[in-house]
C-alpha positions, -999 to +999 in steps of 0.1 A: +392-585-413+427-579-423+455-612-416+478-583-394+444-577-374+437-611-368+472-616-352+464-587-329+431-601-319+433-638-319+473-643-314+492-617-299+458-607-287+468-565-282+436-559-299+397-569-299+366-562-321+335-547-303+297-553-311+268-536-299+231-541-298+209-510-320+174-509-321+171-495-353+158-522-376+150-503-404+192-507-411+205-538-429+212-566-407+248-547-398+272-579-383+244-600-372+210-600-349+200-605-315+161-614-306+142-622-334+136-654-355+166-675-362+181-680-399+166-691-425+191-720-430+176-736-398+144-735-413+131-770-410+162-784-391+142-787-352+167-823-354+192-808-357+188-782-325+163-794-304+172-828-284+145-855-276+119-834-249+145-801-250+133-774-265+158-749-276+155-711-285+175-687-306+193-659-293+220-645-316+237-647-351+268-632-358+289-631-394+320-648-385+345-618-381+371-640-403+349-662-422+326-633-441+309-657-458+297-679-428+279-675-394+279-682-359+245-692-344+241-696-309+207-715-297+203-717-256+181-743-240+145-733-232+148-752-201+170-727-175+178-752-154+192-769-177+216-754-190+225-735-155+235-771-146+255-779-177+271-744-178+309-757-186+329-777-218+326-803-227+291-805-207+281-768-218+243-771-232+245-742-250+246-749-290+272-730-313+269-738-347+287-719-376+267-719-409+266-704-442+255-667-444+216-666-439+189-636-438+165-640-409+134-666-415+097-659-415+091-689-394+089-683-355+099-720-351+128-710-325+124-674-314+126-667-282+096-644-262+118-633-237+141-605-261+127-582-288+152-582-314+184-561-321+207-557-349+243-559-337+266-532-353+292-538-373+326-545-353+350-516-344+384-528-338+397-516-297+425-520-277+419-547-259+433-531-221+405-503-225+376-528-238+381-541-206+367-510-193+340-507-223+303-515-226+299-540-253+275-570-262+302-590-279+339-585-277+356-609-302+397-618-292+416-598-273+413-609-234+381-622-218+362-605-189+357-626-166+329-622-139+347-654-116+384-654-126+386-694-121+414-715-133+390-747-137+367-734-161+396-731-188+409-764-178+393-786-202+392-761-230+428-762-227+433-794-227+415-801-259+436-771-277+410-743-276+414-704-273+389-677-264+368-669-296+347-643-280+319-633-255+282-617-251+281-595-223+245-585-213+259-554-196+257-545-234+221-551-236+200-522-239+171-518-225+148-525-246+161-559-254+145-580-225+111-576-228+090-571-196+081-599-173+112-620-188+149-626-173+181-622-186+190-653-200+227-655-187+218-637-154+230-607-163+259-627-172+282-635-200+287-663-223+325-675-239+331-688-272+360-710-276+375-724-307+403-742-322+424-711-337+453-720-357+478-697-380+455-702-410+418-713-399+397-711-374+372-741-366+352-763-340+337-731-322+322-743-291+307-729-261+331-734-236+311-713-199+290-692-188+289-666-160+267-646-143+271-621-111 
């Protein structure tokens, strides 16, 4: 992505980049996947995401819309409880970790039952006033849509110097993502990214809250 864009969608924040979810596999893996088995670089790394007796699952890549040669992964608790009780920074208990670039692994060691998977689309860039109006299934800068426009779940992002990243908005899921007999994992919610965005590099992506309606 273009320096000028990043300025309109991380700091003057006119602009935002919007993903969706296509169910044609038989494309390359397009900006990233949803469902499925996680990366290959996680292969043999259950320390480093699951913690003690908490189990967690995969539930999206996506190639770092500034960083093409690295990756966000995002892995949620398999417990729903869980993480519905730790649902805000700095006690959010969904895992954001960014990663070198990785093709999707053989082994089933995280995948979750509950979503068939989805390549997400490249990004097209929007502005950001009408992607507020859009169906998307990530919407990277700009704005966030908020489902409870609280002041206290920014407070502590603030205060620790981080800035909206991006979401995943299930009102972007398609249909055929959930499989039957399984829930939405956010609630037909949405899940926020924050990170620490400076001039020249962005770092320390976190999950800063979820929401659901």
């Amino acid at each position: 992505m273009p320096l000028d864009n990043q300025k309109k969608v991380l700091v003057e924040r006119t602009e935002s980049i919007l993903y969706y979810a296509e169910s044609d596999l038989s494309k390359d893996h397009g900006a990233g996947w949803i469902g499925g088995n996680a990366p290959q670089f996680f292969d043999d790394q259950d320390d480093l995401i699951h913690e003690g007796n908490q189990k967690y699952l995969f539930y999206l890549s996506l190639v770092h819309p500034f960083k093409p040669e690295s990756m966000i992964s995002i892995f949620i608790p398999e417990d729903y409880e869980e993480y519905l009780k730790n649902n805000m920074y700095p006690n959010c208990s969904i895992k954001v970790i960014e990663h070198p670039i990785s093709t999707e692994s053989i082994k089933e060691v995280f995948t979750n039952p509950g979503l068939k998977k989805h390549t997400i689309s490249d990004g097209t860039l929007s502005n950001d006033q009408k992607s507020m109006d859009q169906s998307f299934l990530i919407k990277v800068g700009g704005n966030p849509r908020l489902i409870q426009n609280e002041d206290y779940y920014f407070t502590n992002l603030m205060e620790d110097s981080f800035s909206f990243l991006f979401q995943v908005d299930e009102d972007g899921y398609p249909e055929t993502l959930v499989q039957h007999d399984y829930n939405y994992p956010f609630g037909f919610g949405s899940l926020y990214i924050f990170a620490m965005i400076r001039a020249t590099e962005i770092k320390h992506s976190v999950a800063g809250f979820w929401q659901f309606s």
